[in-house]
C-alpha positions as CSV (number, residue, x, y, z in Angstrom):
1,X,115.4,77.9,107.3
2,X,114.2,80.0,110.6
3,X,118.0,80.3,111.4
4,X,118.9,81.8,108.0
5,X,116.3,84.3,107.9
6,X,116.7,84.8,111.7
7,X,120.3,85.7,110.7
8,X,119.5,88.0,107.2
9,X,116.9,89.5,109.4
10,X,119.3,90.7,112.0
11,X,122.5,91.3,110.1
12,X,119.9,93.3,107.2
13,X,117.7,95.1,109.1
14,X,117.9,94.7,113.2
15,X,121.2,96.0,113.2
16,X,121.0,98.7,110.6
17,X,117.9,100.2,113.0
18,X,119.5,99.9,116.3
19,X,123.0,101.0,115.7
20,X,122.4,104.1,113.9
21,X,119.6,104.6,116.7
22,X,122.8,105.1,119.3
23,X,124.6,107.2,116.8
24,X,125.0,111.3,116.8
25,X,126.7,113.3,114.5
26,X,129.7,113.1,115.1
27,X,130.1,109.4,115.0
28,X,127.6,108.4,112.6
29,X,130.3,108.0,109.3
30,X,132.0,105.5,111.9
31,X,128.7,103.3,112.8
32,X,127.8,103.6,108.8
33,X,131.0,102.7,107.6
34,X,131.1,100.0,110.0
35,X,127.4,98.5,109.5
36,X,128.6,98.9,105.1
37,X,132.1,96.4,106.2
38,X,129.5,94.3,108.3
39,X,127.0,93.8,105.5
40,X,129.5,93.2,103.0
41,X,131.3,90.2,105.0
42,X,127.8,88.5,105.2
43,X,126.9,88.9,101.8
44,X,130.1,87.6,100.4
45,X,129.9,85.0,103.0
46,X,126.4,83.4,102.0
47,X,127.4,83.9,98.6
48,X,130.4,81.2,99.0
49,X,128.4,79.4,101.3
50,X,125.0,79.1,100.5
51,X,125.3,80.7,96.9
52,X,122.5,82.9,97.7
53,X,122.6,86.8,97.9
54,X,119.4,88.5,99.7
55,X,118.6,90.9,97.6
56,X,115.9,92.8,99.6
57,X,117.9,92.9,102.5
58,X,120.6,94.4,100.4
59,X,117.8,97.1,99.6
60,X,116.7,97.8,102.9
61,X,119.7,98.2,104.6
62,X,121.6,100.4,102.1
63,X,118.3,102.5,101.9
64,X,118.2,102.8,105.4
65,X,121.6,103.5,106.2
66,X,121.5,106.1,103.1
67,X,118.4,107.7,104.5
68,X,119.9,108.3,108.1
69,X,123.0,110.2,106.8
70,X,121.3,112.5,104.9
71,X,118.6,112.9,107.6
72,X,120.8,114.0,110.0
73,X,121.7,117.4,107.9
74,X,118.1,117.9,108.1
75,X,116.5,120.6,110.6
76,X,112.9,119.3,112.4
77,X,109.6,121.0,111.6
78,X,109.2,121.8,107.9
79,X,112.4,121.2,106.5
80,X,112.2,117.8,108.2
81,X,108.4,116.9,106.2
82,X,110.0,118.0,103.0
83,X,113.1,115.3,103.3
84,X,109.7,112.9,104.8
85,X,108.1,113.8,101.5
86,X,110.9,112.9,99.3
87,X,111.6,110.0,101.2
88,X,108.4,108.7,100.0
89,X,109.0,109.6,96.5
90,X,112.0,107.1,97.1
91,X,110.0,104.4,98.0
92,X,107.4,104.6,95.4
93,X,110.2,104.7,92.6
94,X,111.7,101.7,94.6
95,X,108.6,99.9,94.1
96,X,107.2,101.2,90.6
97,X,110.9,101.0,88.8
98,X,111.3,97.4,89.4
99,X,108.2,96.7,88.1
100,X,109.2,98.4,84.7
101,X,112.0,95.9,84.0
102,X,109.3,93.1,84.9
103,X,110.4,92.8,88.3
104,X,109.0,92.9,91.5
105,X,110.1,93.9,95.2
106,X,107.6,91.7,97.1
107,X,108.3,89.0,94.8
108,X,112.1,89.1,95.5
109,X,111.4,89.3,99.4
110,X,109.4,86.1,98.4
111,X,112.1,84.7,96.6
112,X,115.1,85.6,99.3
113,X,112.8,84.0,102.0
114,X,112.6,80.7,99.9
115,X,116.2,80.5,99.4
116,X,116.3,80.9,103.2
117,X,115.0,77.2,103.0
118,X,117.8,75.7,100.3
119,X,115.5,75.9,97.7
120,X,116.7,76.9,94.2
121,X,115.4,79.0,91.9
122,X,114.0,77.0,89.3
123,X,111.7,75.4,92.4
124,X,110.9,78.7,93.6
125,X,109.3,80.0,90.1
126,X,107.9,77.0,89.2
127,X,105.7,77.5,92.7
128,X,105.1,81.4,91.7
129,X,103.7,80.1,88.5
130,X,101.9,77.5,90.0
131,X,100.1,79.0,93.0
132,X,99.7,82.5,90.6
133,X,101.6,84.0,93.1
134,X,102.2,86.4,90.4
135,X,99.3,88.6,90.6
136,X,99.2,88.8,94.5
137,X,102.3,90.4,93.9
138,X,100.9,92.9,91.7
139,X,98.6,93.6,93.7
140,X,100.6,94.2,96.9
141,X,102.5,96.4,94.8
142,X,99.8,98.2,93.3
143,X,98.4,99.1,96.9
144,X,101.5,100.0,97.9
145,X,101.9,102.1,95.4
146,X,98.1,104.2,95.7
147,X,98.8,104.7,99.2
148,X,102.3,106.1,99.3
149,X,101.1,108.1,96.3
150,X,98.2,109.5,98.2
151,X,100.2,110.9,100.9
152,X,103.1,112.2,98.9
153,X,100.0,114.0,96.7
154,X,98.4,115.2,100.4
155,X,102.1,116.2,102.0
156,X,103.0,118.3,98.5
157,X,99.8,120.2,98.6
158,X,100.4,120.7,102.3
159,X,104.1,122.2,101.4
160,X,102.7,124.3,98.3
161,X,99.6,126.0,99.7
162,X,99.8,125.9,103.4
163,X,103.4,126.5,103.5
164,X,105.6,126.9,106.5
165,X,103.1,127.7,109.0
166,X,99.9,125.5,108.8
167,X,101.8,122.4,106.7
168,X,100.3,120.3,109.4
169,X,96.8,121.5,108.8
170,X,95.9,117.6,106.9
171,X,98.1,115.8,109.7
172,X,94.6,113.5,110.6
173,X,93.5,113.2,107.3
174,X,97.4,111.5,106.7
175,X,96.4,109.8,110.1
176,X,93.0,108.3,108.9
177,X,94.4,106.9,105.5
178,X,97.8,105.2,106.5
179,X,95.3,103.5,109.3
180,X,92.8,102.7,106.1
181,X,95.7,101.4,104.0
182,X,97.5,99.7,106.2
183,X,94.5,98.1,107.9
184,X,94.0,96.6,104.1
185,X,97.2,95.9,103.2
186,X,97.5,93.8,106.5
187,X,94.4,91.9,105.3
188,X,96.7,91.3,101.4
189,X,99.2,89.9,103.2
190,X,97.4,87.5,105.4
191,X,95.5,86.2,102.6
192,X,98.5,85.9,100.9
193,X,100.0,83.7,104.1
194,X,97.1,81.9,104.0
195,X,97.2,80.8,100.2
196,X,101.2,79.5,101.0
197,X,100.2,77.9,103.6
198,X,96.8,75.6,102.0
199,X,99.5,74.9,99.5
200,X,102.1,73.5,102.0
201,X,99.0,71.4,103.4
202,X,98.1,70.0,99.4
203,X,101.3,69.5,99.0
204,X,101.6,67.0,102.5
205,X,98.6,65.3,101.4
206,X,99.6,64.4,98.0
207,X,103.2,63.8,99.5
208,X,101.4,61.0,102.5
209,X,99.2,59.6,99.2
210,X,102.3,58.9,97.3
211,X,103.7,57.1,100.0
212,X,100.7,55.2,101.2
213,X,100.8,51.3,100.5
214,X,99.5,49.9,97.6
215,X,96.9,47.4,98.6
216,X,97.5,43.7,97.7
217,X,93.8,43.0,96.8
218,X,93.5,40.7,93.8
219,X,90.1,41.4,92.0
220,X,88.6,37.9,90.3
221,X,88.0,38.9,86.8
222,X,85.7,36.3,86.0
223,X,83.4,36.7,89.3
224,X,83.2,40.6,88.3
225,X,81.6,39.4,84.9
226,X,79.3,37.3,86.4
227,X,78.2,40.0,88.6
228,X,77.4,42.5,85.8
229,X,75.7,40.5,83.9
């Protein structure tokens, strides 16, 4: 398992960071177009292979790679907070749309780590319905959701009313609630961790108590009788 995800952790989202962190302008289509070739080879790799596809890798990557291209049209200052802004946008609609058609992003991350271990996907939603993984999902989602909502509602009024001058004039109110958000959304997750991991533990126990020895005690009937009367 740890090599799989060590390996759809670096082909998905190490390498997408630090190539196009060594890139300029004029080579960036080459590193892009490169990273694209690198990422489909591993996909269609794992797919023969392992018949798995990471589907939230596939999502981070291409929205990485998509968001450096067109960031590097972009000018700094105000021009850059605007593309910033509508970045965000982005990731809230990547969050809320999935969650229209019934799906869920932190559920598939879930999911993609799990097939990481060789497990199939009957095994891996029968444990989301049986933990009630479910609603922690939800609710990673939904606090996602407030606080990328929340700064995209504090960066617009920002853009609208300060304008190009004083846009930064709410910088450590932004400051104060990604710390407040993130500080909670940290807490989520390792609660979250914590649940998966007291039901790894159940499941040892009950695994150890299933293959315990059956003691070869033989109970007198008789002598019981006598001993209740």
């Amino acid at each position: 398992m740890k090599n799989k995800l060590l390996s759809d952790s670096i082909v998905y989202i190490i390498s997408p960071i630090i190539l196009l962190a060594f890139t300029n302008y004029s080579t960036i289509i080459y590193f892009a177009s490169a990273l694209v070739f690198i990422l489909s080879i591993y996909t269609i790799i794992t797919k023969k292979r392992e018949l798995r596809i990471n589907v939230s890798g596939i999502i981070f990557s291409t929205t990485y790679i998509l968001m450096f291209l067109f960031r590097q049209k972009v000018q700094k200052g105000f021009d850059m907070y605007i593309y910033d802004t509508c970045l965000m946008i982005v990731l809230t609609l990547i969050i809320v749309l999935p969650l229209l058609l019934n799906k869920n992003i932190f559920r598939q991350i879930y999911i993609d780590i799990r097939k990481c271990k060789n497990d199939n996907n009957l095994r891996i939603l029968n444990n989301i319905k049986k933990i009630n993984l479910d609603n922690d999902f939800k609710n990673l989602s939904f606090i996602f959701t407030i606080h990328l909502v929340s700064l995209i509602l504090i960066r617009v009024f920002s853009i609208y009313i300060f304008g190009f001058e004083s846009y930064e004039n709410n910088f450590m109110i932004q400051v104060l609630l990604n710390i407040a958000f993130i500080i909670y959304e940290m807490y989520m997750v390792s609660k979250l961790m914590s649940k998966l991991k007291n039901n790894i533990t159940i499941k040892k126990r009950s695994s150890r108590i299933k293959k315990s020895p059956i003691s070869g005690r033989v109970i007198d009937i008789e002598q019981y009788k006598n001993m209740n009367k």
